[in-house]
N, C-alpha and C positions, 0 to 999 in steps of 0.2 A: 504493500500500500504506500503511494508517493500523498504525503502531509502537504496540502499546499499554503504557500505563504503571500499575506499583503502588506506591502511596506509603506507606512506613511512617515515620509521624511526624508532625506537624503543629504541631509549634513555632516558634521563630522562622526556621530557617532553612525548616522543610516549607510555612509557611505563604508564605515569600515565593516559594517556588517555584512554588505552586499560583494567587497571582498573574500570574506569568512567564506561565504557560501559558495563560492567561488573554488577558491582553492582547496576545501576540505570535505564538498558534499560528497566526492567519493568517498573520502576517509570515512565517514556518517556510517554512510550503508556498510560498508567492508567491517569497522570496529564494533559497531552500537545496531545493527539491522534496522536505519533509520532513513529512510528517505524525505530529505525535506526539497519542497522546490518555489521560487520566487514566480510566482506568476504575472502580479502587478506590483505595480510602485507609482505613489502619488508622489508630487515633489511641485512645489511652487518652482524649481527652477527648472528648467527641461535642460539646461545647461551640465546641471549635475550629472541627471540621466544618464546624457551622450557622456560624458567625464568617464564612470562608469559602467559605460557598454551595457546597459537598459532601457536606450530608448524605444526598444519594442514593446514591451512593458509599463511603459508612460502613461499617464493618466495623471489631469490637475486637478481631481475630483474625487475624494476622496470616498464620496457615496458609491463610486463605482468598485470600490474594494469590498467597503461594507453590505453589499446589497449583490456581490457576485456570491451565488449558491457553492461554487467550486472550491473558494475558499476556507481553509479551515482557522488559520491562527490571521491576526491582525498586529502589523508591530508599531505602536505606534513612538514614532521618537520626534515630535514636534516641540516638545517642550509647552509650557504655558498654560492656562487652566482654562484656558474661552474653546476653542478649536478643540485642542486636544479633548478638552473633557469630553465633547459631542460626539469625537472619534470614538473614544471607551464604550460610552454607554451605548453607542448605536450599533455598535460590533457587536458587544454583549447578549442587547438587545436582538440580534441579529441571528443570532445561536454561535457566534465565532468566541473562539478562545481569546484573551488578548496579553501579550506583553510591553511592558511597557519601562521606557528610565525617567517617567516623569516624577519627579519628588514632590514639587510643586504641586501637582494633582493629587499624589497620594499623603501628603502630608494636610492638603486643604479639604478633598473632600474623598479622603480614602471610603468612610462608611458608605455614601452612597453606592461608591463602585464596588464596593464589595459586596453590598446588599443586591445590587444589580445581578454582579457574576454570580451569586447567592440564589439568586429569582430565575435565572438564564439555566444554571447548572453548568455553567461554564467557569473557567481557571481564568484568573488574575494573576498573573507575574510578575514584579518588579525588583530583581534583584539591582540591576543596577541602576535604580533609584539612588542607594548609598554605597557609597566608598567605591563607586569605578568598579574595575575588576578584583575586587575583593568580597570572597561569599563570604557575606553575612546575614542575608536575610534568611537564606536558605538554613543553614546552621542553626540561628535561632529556633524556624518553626518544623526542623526536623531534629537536628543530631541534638540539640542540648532543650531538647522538647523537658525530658525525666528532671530537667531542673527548675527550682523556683530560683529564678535571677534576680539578684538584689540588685544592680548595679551594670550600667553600659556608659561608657566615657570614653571618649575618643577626637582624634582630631580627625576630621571630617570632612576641614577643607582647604585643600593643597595649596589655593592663592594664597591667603594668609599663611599658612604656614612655611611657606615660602620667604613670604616677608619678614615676619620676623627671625628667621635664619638668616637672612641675609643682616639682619639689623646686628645682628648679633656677632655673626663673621666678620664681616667688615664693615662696623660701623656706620652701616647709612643710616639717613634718616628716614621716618615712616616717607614721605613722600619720593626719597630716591629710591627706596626698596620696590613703592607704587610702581613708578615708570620701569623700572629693571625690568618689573612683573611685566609688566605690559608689553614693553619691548619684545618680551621672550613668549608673549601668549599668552602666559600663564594668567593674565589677569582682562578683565573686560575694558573695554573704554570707558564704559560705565561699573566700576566697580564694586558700585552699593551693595550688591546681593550677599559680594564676599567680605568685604572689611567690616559691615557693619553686622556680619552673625546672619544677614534670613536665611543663606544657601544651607548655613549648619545647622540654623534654625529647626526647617524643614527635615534635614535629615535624621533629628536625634528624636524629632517625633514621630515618625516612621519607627525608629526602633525602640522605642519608650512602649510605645503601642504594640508592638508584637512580645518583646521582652517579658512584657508585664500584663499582659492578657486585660487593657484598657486601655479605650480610646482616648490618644494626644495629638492635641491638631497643632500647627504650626502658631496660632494664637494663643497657646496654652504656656510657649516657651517664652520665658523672658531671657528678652536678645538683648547682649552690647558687642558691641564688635571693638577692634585696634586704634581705632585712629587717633587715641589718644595718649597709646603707649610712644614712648619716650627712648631713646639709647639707654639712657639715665635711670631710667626703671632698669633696662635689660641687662645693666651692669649692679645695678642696686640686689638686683635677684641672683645676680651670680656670686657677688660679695654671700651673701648669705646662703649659699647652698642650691641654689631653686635655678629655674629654666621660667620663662613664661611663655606658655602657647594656648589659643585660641580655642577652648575643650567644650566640648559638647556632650552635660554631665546627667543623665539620669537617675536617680535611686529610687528603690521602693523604699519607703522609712514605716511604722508604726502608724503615720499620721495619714498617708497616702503617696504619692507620686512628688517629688522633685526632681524639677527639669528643667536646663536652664542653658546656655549660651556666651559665655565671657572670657575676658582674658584672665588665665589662672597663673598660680606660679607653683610650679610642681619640684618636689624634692630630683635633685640630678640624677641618683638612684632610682627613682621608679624610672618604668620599662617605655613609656612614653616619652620621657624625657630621650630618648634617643631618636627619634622619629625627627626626621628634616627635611628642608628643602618641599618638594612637590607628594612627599608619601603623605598617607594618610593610614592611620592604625585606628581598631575601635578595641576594646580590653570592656571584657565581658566578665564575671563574677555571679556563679550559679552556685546551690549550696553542698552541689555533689561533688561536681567537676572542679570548683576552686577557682580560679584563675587563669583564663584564656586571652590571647591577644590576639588579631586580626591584623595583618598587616600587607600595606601593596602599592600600588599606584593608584591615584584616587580619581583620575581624569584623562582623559585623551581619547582618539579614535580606538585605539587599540582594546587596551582595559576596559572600556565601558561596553564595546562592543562585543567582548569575552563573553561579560555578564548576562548581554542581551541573547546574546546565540546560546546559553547555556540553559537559559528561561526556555529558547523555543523549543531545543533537542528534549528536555526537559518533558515539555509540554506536548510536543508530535510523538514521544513517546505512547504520552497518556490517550491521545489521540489513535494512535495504533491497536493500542491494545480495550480498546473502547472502555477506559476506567473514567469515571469522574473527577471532578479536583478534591486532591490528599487531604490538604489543609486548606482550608477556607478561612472567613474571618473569626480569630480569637479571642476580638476584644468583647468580651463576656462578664467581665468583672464590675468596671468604671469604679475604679477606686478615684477617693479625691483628689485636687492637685492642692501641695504643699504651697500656700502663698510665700511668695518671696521673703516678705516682712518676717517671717520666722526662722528663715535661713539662719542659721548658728556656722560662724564658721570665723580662719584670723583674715585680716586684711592688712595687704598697704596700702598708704595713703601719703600722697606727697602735694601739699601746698607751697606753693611761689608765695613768697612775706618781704615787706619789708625789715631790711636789718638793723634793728634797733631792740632795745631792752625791753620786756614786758612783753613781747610776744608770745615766749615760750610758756611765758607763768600763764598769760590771758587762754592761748590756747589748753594747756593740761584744764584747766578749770572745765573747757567744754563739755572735754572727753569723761571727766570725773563725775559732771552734770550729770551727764546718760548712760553711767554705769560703764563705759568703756574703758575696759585698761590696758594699757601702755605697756605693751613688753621692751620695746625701743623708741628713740628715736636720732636720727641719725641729718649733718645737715652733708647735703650730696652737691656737688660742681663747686663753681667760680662764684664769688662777687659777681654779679652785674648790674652797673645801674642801682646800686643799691638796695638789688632784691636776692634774696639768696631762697635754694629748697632747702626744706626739710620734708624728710620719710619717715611717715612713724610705720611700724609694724606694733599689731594689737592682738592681745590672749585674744580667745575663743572670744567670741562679742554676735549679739544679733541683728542682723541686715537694720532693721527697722532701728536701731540705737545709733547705728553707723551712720544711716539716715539722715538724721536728727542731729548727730555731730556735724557731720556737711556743710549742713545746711546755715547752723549758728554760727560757724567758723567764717565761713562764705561771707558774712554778715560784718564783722569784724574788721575796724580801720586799716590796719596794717595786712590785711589777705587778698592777696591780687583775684579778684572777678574772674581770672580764667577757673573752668571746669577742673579741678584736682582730678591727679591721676588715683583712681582703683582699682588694685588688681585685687582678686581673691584669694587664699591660701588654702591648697587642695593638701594634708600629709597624710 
């Protein structure tokens, strides 16, 4: 039995898959007794098509995949939640299987579609939704099924992490690290989605949600992203032991779900603290298995398109062998989410002051106000202009305390108006 395939997209990830199928559909049948075949391909640009050698197979209408009886699986890699999402549910709806690396869609309105494929009797697959060519969706809702998971953290997204390695090797600044990124691909022209957390956002609700058998949408996670990290932090954290990267932290706690998105500052010992440059690792914690780490390439034609091809063989198996879908949706629980405000955890914090007498005392006064205390504090760079930093780092203290330091601090003669930097302290 030949699986047949409709591909909507032809980008970088659609094109390396149309590659894959290319060079390895004998491999398929000869290793796995898997015949998959491309029979249509949607693409806004007929350009790609002819690029590669599908333009027999062209169509700019994407109803003509969905609505072909022939077809069996639908791939959709448009990206975005308008189109795309219409693509999903109408394939679904359609009786076709679908796979997909939209995060975006399955982080915003994953229950629908899964309710969809739910109603259809059809498979939803999005492994490479997160981490590129790194299985972990799969893993979660197979091989580490027998565990109750406390915990998935991970960096997740290779621009930033990028940057801050580079900030860190040689000194750039966040906005020279920017354009390197950019320079080299690695980053968008517009790079909001990455520096400021939504792309990691997205991701660590997808695996918050499967992990922990309750639904996390991508409004559930509170996002900060880099752009306010400093050299100065990066060497502040190295003085003391710590790395800072970009971690995308879920727990199950007692009270419910914490999940969240910021710049941390991790002991150089743990295992993530090694992760650089473009990789991206997730470290998972289940109560049987212990502690697992995930590690790979988090982006490109190549890895993402692994993921995706891996979804379809996958699924044209299942197809084959006329089984239904294994795992369906598991969010069955809906535990609460942890408001931020209760976060317990240390911080640092460095305010720009004026250098003059009575600062330090006005400031300890704040911290003392709101119950926060002072494990350090430490004053970081040059003179200039008569302003100097200071870096406090603080015992265990609660988000909502830190808060409320902030903010009265902020308030105070001598404390320059910019945003203080915070990072969070993960041990």
């Amino acid at each position: 039995m030949t699986v047949k395939l409709g591909l909507v997209g032809t980008g970088t990830v659609g094109g390396g898959c149309i590659e894959i199928l290319k060079n390895h559909r004998e491999d398929f049948k000869r290793h796995y007794g898997i015949d998959v075949e491309l029979v249509r391909v949607c693409s806004r640009n007929p350009e790609q098509a002819i690029e590669h050698g599908v333009e027999d197979l062209f169509t700019q209408d994407y109803t003509d995949i969905v609505n072909d009886p022939g077809i069996d699986i639908v791939i959709e890699l448009i990206g975005g939640t308008t189109v795309a999402r219409n693509v999903v549910l109408e394939a679904l709806a359609a009786g076709k299987n679908v796979v997909t690396a939209n995060k975006a869609l399955m982080a915003t309105h994953g229950k629908e579609v899964m309710e969809a494929a739910e109603r259809a009797g059809k498979e939803i697959a999005f492994e490479a939704s997160v981490g590129g060519g790194i299985p972990i969706i799969d893993p979660l809702k197979h091989s580490l099924i027998a565990n109750e998971v406390s915990s998935v953290m991970g960096i997740v997204n290779g621009t930033t992490n990028y940057m801050l390695t580079r900030m860190v090797e040689q000194g750039l600044s966040y906005d020279d690290a920017l354009k390197e990124a950019q320079a080299k691909g690695f980053a968008e022209a517009d790079p909001t989605a990455d520096v400021d957390g939504f792309d990691a956002a997205a991701k660590i609700a997808i695996l918050a949600s499967i992990a922990f058998n309750s639904r996390v949408t991508i409004d559930d996670v509170h996002t900060e992203g880099i752009r306010n990290v400093t050299t100065m932090d990066l060497d502040a954290a190295r003085d003391m032991g710590y790395c800072v990267k970009l971690l995308a932290i879920a727990h199950r706690t007692p009270e419910g779900v914490d999940v969240r998105v910021h710049p941390t500052m991790l002991p150089t010992t743990h295992q993530l603290a090694t992760v650089n440059g473009v990789y991206n690792a997730i470290y998972v914690t289940g109560d049987a298995v212990g502690e697992t780490m995930f590690f790979g390439e988090g982006a490109g034609s190549g890895p993402a398109a692994s993921a995706v091809m891996g979804d379809v063989l996958e699924v044209a198996r299942h197809v084959q062998q006329g089984v239904g879908p294994l795992v369906g949706c598991t969010c069955t629980d809906q535990l609460p989410l942890v408001p931020m405000d209760d976060l317990k955890t240390k911080y640092y914090i460095r305010f720009k002051v004026a250098d003059r007498s009575g600062v330090l005392a006005a400031m300890a006064g704040v911290f003392a106000k709101h119950n926060v205390s002072v494990y350090s504090v430490v004053q970081r760079g040059k003179k200039e202009g008569g302003l100097v930093d200071l870096a406090y780092v603080t015992h265990t203290a609660r988000e909502k305390s830190v808060r409320a330091v902030l903010e009265e601090i902020a308030e105070l003669d001598d404390v320059l108006r910019d945003e203080p930097s915070l990072i969070r302290v993960e041990d």
